[in-house]
C-alpha positions in Angstrom: 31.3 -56.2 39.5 33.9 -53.3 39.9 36.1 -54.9 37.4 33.5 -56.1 34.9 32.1 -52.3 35.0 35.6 -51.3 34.6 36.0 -53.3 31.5 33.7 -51.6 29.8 34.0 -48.4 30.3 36.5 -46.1 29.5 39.7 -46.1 31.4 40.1 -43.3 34.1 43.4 -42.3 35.7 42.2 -40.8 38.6 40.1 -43.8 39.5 42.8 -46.1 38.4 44.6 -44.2 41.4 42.3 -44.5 43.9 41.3 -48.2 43.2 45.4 -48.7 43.5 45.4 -47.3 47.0 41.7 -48.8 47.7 43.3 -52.3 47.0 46.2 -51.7 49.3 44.6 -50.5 51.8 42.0 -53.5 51.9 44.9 -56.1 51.7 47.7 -54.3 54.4 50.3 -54.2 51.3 52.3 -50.8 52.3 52.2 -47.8 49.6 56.0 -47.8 49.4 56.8 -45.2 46.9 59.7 -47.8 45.4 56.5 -50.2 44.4 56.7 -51.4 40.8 53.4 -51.9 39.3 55.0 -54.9 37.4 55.4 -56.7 41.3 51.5 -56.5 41.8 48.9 -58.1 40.4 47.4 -55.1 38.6 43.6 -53.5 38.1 44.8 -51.9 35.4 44.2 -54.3 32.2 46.0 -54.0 29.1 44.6 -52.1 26.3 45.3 -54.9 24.2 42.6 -57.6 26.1 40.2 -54.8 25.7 37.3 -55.6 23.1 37.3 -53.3 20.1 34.8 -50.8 20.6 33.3 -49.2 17.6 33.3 -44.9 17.6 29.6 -44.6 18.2 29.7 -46.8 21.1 32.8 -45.2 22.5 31.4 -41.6 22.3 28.0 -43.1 24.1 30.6 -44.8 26.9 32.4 -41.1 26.6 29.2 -39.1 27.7 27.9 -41.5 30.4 30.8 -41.9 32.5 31.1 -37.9 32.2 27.5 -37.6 33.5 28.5 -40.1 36.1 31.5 -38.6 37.3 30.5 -35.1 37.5 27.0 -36.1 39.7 29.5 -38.3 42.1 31.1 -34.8 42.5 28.1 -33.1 43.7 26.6 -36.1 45.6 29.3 -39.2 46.3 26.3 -41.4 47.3 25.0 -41.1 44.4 28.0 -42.4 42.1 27.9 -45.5 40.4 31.0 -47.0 42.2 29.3 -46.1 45.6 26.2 -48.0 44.3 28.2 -50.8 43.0 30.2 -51.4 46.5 28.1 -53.2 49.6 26.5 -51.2 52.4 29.4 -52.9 54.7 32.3 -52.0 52.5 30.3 -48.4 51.9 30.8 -47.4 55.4 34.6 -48.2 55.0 34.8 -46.1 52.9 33.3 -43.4 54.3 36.1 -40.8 55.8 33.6 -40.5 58.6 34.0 -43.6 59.5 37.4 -44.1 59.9 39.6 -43.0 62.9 42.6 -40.3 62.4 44.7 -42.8 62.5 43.3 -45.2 59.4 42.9 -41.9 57.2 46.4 -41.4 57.5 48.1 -44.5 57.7 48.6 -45.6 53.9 49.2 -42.9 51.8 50.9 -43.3 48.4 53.9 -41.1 47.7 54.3 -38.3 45.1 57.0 -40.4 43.6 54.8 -43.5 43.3 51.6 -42.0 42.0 53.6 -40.1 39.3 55.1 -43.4 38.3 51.4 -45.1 37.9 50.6 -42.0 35.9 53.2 -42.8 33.5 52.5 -46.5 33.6 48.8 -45.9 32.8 49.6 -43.2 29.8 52.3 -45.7 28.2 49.8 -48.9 28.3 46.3 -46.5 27.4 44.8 -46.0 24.3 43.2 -42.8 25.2 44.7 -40.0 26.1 44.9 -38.3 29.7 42.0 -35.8 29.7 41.3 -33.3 32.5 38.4 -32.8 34.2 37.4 -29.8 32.5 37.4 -31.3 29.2 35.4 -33.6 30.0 32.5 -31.6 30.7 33.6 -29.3 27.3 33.0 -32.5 25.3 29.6 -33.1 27.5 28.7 -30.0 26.4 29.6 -30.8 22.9 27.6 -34.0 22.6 24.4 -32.0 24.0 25.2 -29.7 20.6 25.7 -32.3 18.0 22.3 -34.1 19.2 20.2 -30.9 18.9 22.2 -30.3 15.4 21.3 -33.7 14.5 17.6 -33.2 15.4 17.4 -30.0 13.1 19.7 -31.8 9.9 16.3 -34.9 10.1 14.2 -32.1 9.8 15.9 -30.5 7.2 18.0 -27.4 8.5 21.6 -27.5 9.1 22.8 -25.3 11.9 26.3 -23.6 13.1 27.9 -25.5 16.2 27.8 -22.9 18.8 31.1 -23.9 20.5 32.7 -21.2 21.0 36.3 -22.3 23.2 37.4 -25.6 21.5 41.4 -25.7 21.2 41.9 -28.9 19.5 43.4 -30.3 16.5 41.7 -31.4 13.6 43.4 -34.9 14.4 41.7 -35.0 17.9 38.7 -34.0 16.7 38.4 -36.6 14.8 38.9 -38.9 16.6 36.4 -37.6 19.2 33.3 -37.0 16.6 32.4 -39.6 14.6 29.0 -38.2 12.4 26.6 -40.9 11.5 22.7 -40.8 11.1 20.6 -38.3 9.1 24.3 -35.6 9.0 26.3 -39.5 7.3 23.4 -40.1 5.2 23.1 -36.5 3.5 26.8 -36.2 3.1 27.7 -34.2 6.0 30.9 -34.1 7.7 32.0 -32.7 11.0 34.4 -29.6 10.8 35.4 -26.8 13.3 32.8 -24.1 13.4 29.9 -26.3 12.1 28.9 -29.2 9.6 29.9 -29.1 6.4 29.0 -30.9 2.9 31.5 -33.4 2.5 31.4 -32.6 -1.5 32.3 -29.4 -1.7 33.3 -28.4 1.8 31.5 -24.9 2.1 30.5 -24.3 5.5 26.7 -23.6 5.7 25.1 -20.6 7.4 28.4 -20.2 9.6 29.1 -17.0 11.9 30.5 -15.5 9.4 27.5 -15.6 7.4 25.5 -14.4 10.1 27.8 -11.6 10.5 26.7 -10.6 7.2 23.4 -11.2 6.7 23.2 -8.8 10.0 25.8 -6.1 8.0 23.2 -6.2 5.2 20.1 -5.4 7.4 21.7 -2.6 9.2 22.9 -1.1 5.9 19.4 -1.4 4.6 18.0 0.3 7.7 20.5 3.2 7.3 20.3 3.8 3.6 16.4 3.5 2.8 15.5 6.2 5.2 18.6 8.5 3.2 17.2 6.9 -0.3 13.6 8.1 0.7 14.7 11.2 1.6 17.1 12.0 -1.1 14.6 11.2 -3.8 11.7 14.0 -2.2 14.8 16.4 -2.3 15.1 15.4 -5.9 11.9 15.4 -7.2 9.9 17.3 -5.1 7.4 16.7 -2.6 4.4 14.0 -3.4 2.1 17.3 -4.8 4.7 18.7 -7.1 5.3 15.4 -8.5 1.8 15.2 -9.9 0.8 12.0 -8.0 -2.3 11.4 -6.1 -1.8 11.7 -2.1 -1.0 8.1 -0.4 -4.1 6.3 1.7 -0.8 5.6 3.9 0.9 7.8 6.4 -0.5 9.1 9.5 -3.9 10.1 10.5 -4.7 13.7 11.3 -3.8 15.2 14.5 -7.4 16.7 14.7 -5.8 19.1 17.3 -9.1 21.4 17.5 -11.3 18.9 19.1 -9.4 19.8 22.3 -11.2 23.0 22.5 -14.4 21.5 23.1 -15.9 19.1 25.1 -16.9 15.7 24.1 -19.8 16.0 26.7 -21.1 18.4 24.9 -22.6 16.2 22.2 -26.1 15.7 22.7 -26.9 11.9 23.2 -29.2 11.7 20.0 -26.0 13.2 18.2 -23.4 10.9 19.1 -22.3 8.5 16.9 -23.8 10.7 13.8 -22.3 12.6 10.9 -23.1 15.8 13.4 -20.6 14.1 16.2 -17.2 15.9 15.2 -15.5 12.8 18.0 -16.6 10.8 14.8 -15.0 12.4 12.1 -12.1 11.0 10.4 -10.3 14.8 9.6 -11.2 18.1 11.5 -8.4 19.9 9.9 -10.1 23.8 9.2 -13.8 22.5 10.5 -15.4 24.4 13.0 -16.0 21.5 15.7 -18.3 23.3 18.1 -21.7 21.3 18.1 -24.6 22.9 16.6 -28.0 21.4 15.0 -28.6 24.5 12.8 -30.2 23.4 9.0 -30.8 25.0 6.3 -32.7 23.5 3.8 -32.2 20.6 6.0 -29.1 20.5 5.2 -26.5 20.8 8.1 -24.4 23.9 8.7 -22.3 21.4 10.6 -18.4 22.5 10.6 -19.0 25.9 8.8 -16.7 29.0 10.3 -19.1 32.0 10.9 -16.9 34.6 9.1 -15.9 34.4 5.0 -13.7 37.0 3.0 -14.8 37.2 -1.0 -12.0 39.9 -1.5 -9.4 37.5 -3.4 -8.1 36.9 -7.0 -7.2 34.1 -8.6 -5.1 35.5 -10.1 -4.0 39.4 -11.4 -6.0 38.9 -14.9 -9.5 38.1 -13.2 -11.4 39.8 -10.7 -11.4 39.2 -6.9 -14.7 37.3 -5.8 -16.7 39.9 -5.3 -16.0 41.8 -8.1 -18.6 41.0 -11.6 -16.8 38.0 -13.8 -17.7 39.5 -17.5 -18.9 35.6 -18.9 -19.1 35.8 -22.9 -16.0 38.3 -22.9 -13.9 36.6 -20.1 -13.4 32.9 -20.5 -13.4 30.5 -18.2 -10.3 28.5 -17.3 -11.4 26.0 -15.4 -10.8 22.8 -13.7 -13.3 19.4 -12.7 -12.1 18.0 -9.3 -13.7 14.6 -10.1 -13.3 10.9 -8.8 -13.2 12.4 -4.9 -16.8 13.1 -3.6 -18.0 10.7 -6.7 -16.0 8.0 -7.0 -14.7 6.8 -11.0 -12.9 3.7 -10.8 -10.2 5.2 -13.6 -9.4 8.3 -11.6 -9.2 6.0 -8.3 -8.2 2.6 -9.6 -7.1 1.4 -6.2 -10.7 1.5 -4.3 -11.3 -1.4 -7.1 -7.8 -3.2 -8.1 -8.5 -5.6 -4.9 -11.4 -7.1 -6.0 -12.0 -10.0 -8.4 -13.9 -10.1 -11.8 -17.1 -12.4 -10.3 -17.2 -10.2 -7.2 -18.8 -7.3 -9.7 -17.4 -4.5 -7.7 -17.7 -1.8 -10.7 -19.0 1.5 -9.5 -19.4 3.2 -6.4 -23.2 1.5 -5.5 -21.5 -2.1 -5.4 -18.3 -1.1 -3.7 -20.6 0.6 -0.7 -22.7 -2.2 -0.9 -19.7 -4.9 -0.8 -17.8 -2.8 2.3 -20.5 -2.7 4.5 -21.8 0.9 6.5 -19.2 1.0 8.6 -16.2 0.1 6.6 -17.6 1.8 3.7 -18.1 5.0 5.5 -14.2 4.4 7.6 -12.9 3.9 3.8 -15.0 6.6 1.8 -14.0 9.0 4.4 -10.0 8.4 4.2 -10.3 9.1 0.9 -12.5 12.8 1.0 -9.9 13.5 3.8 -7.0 12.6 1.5 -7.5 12.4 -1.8 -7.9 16.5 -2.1 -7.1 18.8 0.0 -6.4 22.5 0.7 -3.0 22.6 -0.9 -4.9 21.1 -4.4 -6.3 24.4 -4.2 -3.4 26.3 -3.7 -1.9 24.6 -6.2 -5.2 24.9 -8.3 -4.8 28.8 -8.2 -0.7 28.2 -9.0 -1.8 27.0 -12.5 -3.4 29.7 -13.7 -7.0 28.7 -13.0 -10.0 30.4 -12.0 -12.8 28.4 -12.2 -13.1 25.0 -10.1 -15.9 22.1 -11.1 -16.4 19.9 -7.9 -18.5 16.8 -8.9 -20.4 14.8 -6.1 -23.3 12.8 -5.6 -27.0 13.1 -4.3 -25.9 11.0 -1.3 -24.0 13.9 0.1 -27.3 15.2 0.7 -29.3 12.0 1.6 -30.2 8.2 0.8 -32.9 6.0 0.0 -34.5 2.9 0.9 -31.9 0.2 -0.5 -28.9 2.3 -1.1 -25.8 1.1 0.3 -23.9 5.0 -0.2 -22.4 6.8 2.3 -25.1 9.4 3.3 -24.0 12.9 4.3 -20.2 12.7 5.0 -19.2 13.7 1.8 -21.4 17.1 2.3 -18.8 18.0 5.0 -15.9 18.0 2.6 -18.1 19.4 -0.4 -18.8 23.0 1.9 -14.8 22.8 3.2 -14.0 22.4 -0.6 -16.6 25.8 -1.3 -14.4 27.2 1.2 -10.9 26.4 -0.3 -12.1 28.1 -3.0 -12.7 31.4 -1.5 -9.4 31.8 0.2 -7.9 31.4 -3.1 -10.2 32.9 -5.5 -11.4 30.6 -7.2 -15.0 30.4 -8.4 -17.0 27.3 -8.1 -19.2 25.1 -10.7 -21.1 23.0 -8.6 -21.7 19.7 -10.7 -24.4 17.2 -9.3 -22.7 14.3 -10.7 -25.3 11.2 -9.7 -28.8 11.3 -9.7 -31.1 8.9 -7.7 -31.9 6.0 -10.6 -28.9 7.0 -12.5 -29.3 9.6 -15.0 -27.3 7.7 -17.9 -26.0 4.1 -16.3 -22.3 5.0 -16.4 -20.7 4.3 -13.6 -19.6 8.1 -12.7 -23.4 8.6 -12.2 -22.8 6.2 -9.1 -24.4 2.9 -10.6 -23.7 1.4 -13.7 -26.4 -0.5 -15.9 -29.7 0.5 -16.3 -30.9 4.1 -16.6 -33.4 4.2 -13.8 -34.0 7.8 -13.6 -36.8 9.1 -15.8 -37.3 5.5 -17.0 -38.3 2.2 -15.4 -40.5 1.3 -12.8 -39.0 3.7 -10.5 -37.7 6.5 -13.2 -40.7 9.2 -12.2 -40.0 7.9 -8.5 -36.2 9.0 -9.0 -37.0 11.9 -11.0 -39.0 13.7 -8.4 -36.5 12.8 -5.6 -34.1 14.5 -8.0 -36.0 17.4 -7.2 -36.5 17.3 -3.9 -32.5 17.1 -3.6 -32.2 20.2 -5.5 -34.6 22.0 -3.1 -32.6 21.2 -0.4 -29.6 22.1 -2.2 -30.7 25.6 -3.9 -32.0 26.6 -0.6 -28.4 26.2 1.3 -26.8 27.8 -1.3 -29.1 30.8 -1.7 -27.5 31.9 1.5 -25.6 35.6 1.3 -22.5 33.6 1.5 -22.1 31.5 -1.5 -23.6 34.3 -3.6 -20.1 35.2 -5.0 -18.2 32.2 -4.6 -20.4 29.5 -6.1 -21.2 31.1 -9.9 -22.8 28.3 -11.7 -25.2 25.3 -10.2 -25.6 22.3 -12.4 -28.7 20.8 -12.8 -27.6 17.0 -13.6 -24.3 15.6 -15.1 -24.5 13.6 -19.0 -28.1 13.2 -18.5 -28.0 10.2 -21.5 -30.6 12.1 -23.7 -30.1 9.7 -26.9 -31.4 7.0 -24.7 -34.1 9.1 -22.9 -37.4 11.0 -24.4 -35.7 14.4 -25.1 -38.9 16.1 -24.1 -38.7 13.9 -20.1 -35.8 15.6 -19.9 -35.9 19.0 -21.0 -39.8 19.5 -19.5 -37.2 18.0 -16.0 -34.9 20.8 -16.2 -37.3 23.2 -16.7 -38.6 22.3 -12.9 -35.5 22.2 -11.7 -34.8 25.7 -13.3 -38.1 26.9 -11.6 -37.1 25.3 -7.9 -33.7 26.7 -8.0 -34.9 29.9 -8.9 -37.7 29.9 -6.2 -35.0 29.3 -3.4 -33.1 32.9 -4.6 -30.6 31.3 -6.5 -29.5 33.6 -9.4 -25.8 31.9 -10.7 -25.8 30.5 -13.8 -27.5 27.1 -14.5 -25.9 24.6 -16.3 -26.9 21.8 -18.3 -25.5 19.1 -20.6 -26.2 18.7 -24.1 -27.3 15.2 -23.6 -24.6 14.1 -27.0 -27.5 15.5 -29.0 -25.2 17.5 -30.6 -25.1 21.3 -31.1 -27.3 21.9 -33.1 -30.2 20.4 -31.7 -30.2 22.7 -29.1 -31.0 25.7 -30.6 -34.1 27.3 -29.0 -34.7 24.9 -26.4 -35.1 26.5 -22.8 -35.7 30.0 -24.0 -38.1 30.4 -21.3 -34.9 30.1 -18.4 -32.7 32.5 -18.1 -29.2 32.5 -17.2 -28.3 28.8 -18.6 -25.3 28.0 -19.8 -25.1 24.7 -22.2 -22.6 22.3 -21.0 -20.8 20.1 -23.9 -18.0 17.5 -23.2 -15.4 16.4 -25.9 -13.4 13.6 -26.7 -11.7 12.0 -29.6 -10.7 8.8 -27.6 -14.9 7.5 -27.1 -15.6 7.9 -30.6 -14.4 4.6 -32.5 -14.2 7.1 -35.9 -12.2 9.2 -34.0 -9.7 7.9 -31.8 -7.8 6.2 -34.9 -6.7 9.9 -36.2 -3.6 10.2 -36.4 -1.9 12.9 -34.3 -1.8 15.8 -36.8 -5.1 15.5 -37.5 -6.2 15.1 -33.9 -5.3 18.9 -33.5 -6.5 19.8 -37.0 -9.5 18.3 -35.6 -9.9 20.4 -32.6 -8.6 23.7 -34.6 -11.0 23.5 -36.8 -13.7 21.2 -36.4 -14.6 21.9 -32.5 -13.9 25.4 -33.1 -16.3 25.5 -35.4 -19.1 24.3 -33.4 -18.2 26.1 -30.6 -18.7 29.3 -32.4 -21.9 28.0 -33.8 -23.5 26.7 -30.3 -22.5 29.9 -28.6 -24.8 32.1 -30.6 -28.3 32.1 -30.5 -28.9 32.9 -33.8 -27.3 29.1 -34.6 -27.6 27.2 -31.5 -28.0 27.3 -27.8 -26.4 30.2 -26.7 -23.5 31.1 -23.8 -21.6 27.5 -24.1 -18.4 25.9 -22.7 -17.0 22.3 -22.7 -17.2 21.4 -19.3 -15.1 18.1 -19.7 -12.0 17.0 -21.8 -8.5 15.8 -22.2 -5.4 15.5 -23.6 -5.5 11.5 -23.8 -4.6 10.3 -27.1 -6.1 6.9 -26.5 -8.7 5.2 -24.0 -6.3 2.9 -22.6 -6.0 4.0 -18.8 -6.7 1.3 -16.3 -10.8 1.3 -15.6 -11.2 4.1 -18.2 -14.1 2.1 -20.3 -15.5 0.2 -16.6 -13.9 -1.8 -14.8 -12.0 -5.2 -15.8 -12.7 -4.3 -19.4 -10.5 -3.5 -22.7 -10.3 -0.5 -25.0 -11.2 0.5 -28.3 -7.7 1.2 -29.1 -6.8 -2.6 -28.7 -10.0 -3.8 -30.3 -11.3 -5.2 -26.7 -13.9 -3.8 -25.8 -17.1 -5.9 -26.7 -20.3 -4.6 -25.8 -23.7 -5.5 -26.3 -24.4 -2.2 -28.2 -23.2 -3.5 -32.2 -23.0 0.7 -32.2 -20.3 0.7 -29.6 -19.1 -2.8 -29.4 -15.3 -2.6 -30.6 -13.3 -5.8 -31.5 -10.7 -4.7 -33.6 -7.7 -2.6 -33.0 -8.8 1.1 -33.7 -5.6 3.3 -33.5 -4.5 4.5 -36.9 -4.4 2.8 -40.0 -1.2 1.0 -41.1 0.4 2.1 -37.8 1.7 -1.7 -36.8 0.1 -3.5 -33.7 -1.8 -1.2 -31.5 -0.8 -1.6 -28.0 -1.9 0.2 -24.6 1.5 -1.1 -22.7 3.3 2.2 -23.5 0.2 4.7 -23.7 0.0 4.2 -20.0 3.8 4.3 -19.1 5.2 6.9 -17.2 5.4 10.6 -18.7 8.9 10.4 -17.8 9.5 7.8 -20.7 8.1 10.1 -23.3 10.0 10.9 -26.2 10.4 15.1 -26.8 8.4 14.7 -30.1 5.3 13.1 -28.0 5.6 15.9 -25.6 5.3 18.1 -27.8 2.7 16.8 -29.3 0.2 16.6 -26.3 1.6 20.1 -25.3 0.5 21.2 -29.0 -2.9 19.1 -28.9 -3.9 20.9 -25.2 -3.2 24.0 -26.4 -5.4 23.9 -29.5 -8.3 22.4 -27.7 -7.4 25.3 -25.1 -8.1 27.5 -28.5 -11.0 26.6 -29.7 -13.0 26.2 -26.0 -12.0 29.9 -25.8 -14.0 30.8 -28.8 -17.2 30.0 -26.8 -17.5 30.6 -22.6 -14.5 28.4 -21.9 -13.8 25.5 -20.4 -12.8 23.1 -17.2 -10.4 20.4 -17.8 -11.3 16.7 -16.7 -9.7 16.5 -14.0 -7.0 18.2 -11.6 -5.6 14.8 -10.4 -5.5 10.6 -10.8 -3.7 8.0 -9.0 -2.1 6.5 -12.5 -3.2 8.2 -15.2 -1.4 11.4 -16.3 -3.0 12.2 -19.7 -6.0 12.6 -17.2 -4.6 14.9 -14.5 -3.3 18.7 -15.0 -1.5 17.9 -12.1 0.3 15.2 -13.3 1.0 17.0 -17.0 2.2 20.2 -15.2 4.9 18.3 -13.3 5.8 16.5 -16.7 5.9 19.7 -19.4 3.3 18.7 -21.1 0.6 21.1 -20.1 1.1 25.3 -20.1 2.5 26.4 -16.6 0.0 29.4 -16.7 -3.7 28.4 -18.4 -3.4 31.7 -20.2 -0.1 30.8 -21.5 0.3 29.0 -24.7 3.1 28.4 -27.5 0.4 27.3 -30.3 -3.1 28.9 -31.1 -3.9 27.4 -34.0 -3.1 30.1 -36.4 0.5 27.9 -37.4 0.8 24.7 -39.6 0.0 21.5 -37.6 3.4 19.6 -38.2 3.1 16.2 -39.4 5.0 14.6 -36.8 6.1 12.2 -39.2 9.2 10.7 -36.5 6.2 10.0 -34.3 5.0 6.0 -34.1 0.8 6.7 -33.9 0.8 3.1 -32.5 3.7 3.8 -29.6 
């Protein structure tokens, strides 16, 4: 059996050797170093009577003897020829079994083993391989079988070898590929398989190398990019962008004066619980359950200071504002503590058409009370905060307009809002303000029902406020809210700081009774002034128009008449071209400024508490959400008197497209520039002419014809309010070299 195994394995020197001296041994022939082993009958056979072997069957031969030999090192009763031999001829073999005498008796000479050597290299196909290389090509094999695995599954992998010093000859002969590596073309080459029709090595070390380089570049330079481009452009504020949702939360640093203990257990867990509260940055955190109104004095700082300007042309807080003489240069803070999807696009983008997430109502409803009031919250704490104000007072202005909601005070049966957080930021916001000057308009934005169905007002659709089954319901809880409110505000504190109250936001009065509404205000009127409230009231014109208003309200004093204006939500409108855009508002808004501001023609004290530079109504969300724009002709309603479905910027201007109305202000040509520089500045002009005005709105996420902030940073909005290159007394040019189509 010892020569049969022989024959088919691969031939072995050093057991050629040993079987030599085995066979001497066994038959008393004398290891006489002058031996030929031509006068023996030899072991050894002839590579010639050997059968062909194919290269796959070799290399399988190749690995098992290694396997074999090297566990017949570690345990010689375990090696095949020790399995092979009888138990009787076992034990002769044994060293232990032999005496001194028979271990030494026979051994071959250094002459004579180094003349088998030769014999067995001359007559052997295979080359003489050490031990060591043996176990490198073990090692090898136990490679190329995992490679092969990974090729059938599709990936092709680097041979890991790391020490081979062979020829490409020897290789070779050594590696023959077959299976999934032969049938997809592959070919074995030193580092790793390659395609055998074009020979590029695939994913190497050398491409590792690189793809490695190329990460640890990226992780050096964006860091220096980032960092670079704020010392370029400025911080995130100066660049006119919205703050991020992203970065880190606040530090909250003051809760460590006081003790979480201290919470009363019905408090915990509530808008009162300061351990709750997303931002504590200038809150005063100390627990207390103090109301007034019912309204929580919750985070208030005991002391104020009314002693500052806003700037060096108006007078410090406490100091008398002449209104009527002095105008107002104001500015809306809106879209933060009442949410419009156009000013905050991002609270909506995520959302599909069928989920109908359009307006504050169904994105509270949709998030859920806890989610809505972790989300909601992020955004009062981020979206604007005390550097706006700084900044606010930077500009030039004087007068702030902070819109919110009636859930800042409470919430009904039914409504998904977020009750009462937003209250918290509303009094912080008050107190902004003060420390920079600034004089408030406080704007209740939302009214329970909605006051006029736009989704500013909280819920789109129906008007449910003053009409439907629930309108008088809504109405009166309208009044209750401003109860609450008028009392809280009636305090000594907010008697300089706060200098107009607004009764209700764009109360739709062309789709409401006009006498509903005007018999409503005059309650309102009567409640705030019963709580000790004696700021201005203000109230919107309803889009009555001017003139409509004369004499109504004469019985309540101190009201001001609130009018908004836009060219862009007027389909007769928006198509004027730009020099008659501010012709338009030089002449025609002037006009009715003057004539609303005067009793003896209209109203009385007036100011347009809402407009824009916009030249068109394309920003993202501007006309509700997922719909078109008048300026494209896509905006279909089911109003024929506001349904638009064809194109309506000007005439003969080419295809009208919103693509380049809502790029980037750093795109704009110098002509456009100028032009909405020009087109602010005479609106500016003609607001002036009645009480002034408040500019909708300080800041956006992506729409820059809407934010001052935004039109500051791109020079296309006065740096001071009071400063101004055009008044309206000059020639409009025609700016004929500007497309009115983009």
């Amino acid at each position: 059996m010892a020569g049969t195994h022989r024959h088919n394995t691969r031939h072995d020197p050093e057991r050629t050797v040993r079987s030599h001296a085995r066979s001497r041994r066994e038959h008393g022939e004398p290891n006489s170093p002058h031996a030929t082993p031509g006068k023996r009958k030899s072991t050894i056979e002839s590579p010639k009577s050997r059968t062909r072997e194919s290269p796959v069957r070799r290399e399988e031969r190749e690995g098992r003897e290694g396997r074999e030999k090297r566990a017949s090192r570690r345990n010689p009763e375990r090696s095949p020829e020790h399995r092979r031999r009888s138990p009787e001829k076992r034990r002769c073999q044994d060293p232990t079994s032999y005496t001194s005498s028979e271990r030494s008796s026979n051994p071959l000479s250094l002459d004579s083993l180094a003349k088998l050597d030769a014999y067995n290299e001359k007559h052997s196909r295979q080359p003489q391989e050490r031990e060591g290389l043996l176990a490198r090509k073990e090692k090898d094999r136990g490679l190329e079988r995992r490679q092969l695995g990974k090729v059938a599954s599709g990936r092709v992998v680097k041979d890991k070898s790391k020490h081979r010093r062979h020829t490409e000859h020897e290789r070779g002969k050594r590696r023959v590929i077959s299976g999934p590596l032969a049938e997809e073309g592959y070919v074995r080459k030193k580092g790793g398989y390659m395609a055998e029709d074009n020979g590029k090595k695939r994913f190497g070390r050398r491409f590792w190398l690189l793809v490695v380089s190329i990460v640890l570049l990226l992780v050096i330079l964006i860091p220096v990019g980032v960092y670079v481009s704020k010392k370029n452009s400025g911080s995130q504020d100066s660049s006119g962008g919205a703050p991020s949702n992203d970065g880190p939360d606040p530090a909250n640093e003051n809760l460590k004066s006081v003790n979480e203990n201290d919470i009363p257990a019905p408090a915990k867990n509530t808008y009162l619980d300061p351990f709750t509260w997303y931002d504590t940055t200038d809150f005063n955190v100390t627990y207390t359950d103090e109301t007034v109104g019912g309204l929580s004095v919750m985070g208030l700082n005991a002391a104020w200071d009314d002693g500052t300007q806003a700037n060096e042309y108006v007078p410090a807080l406490n100091k008398k504002w002449a209104y009527g003489t002095m105008p107002i240069r104001g500015v809306n803070i809106g879209g933060w503590l009442s949410i419009e999807p156009f000013i905050t696009p991002s609270l909506f983008e995520s959302y599909k058409r069928n989920q109908g997430i359009i307006d504050e109502y169904t994105l509270t409803r949709e998030l859920g009370p806890q989610k809505a009031a972790k989300t909601l919250e992020k955004h009062y704490a981020r979206f604007v905060q005390e550097d706006d104000f700084k900044q606010i007072q930077a500009a030039g202005f004087d007068h702030v307009r902070i819109a919110y909601g009636y859930w800042a005070v409470t919430a009904y049966p039914g409504d998904p809002y977020v009750s009462k957080v937003s209250w918290r930021y509303l009094l912080r916001a008050i107190e902004y303000c003060r420390k920079y000057g600034l004089r408030v308009n406080l704007d209740l934005h939302a009214l329970p029902g909605s006051q006029n169905g736009w989704n500013h007002s909280g819920r789109q659709g129906a008007i449910g406020w003053l009409n439907g089954t629930d309108g008088d319901t809504n109405a009166q809880r309208s009044l209750d809210i401003h109860t609450q409110l008028s009392t809280f505000f009636a305090q000594p504190r907010y008697k300089n700081v706060i200098a107009m109250y607004g009764l209700a936001n764009e109360p739709k009065m062309i789709a409401l009774p006009t006498s509903a509404v005007l018999d409503w205000e005059t309650k309102a009127a009567a409640i705030v002034r019963k709580s000790g409230m004696q700021q201005y009231l203000v109230v919107g014109d309803g889009f009555l128009g001017h003139s409509k208003w004369k004499g109504q309200l004469s019985d309540v004093q101190n009201v001001v008449l609130d009018v908004h204006q836009y060219t862009i939500f007027n389909k007769n409108q928006i198509n004027f071209p730009h020099q008659k855009k501010i012709q338009y508002a030089c002449q025609g808004w002037t006009e009715q400024m003057k004539q609303s501001n005067s009793v003896a023609t209209g109203f009385g004290p007036t100011i347009c508490g809402e407009w824009s530079q916009a030249d068109t109504d394309c920003a993202v969300f501007l006309n509700n959400v997922n719909t078109g724009s008048r300026w494209e002709g896509t905006l279909p309603t089911s109003d024929p008197t506001t349904s638009v479905t064809t194109p309506h910027c000007p005439p003969d201007s080419g295809t009208c497209s919103c693509e380049k109305a809502n790029a980037d202000p750093g795109t704009y040509s110098d002509e456009y520039k100028q032009w909405l520089k020009m087109y602010a500045e005479a609106q500016i002009t003609s607001f002036e002419t009645g009480w002034g005005w408040f500019y909708w709105t300080w800041v956006t996420e992506s729409a820059p014809q809407w934010s001052w902030k935004a039109g500051l940073a791109a020079g296309i909005l006065p740096k001071k309010t009071w400063q101004r290159e055009f008044n309206c007394t000059a020639d409009v040019p025609d700016f004929a070299d500007l497309p009115e189509n983009y």
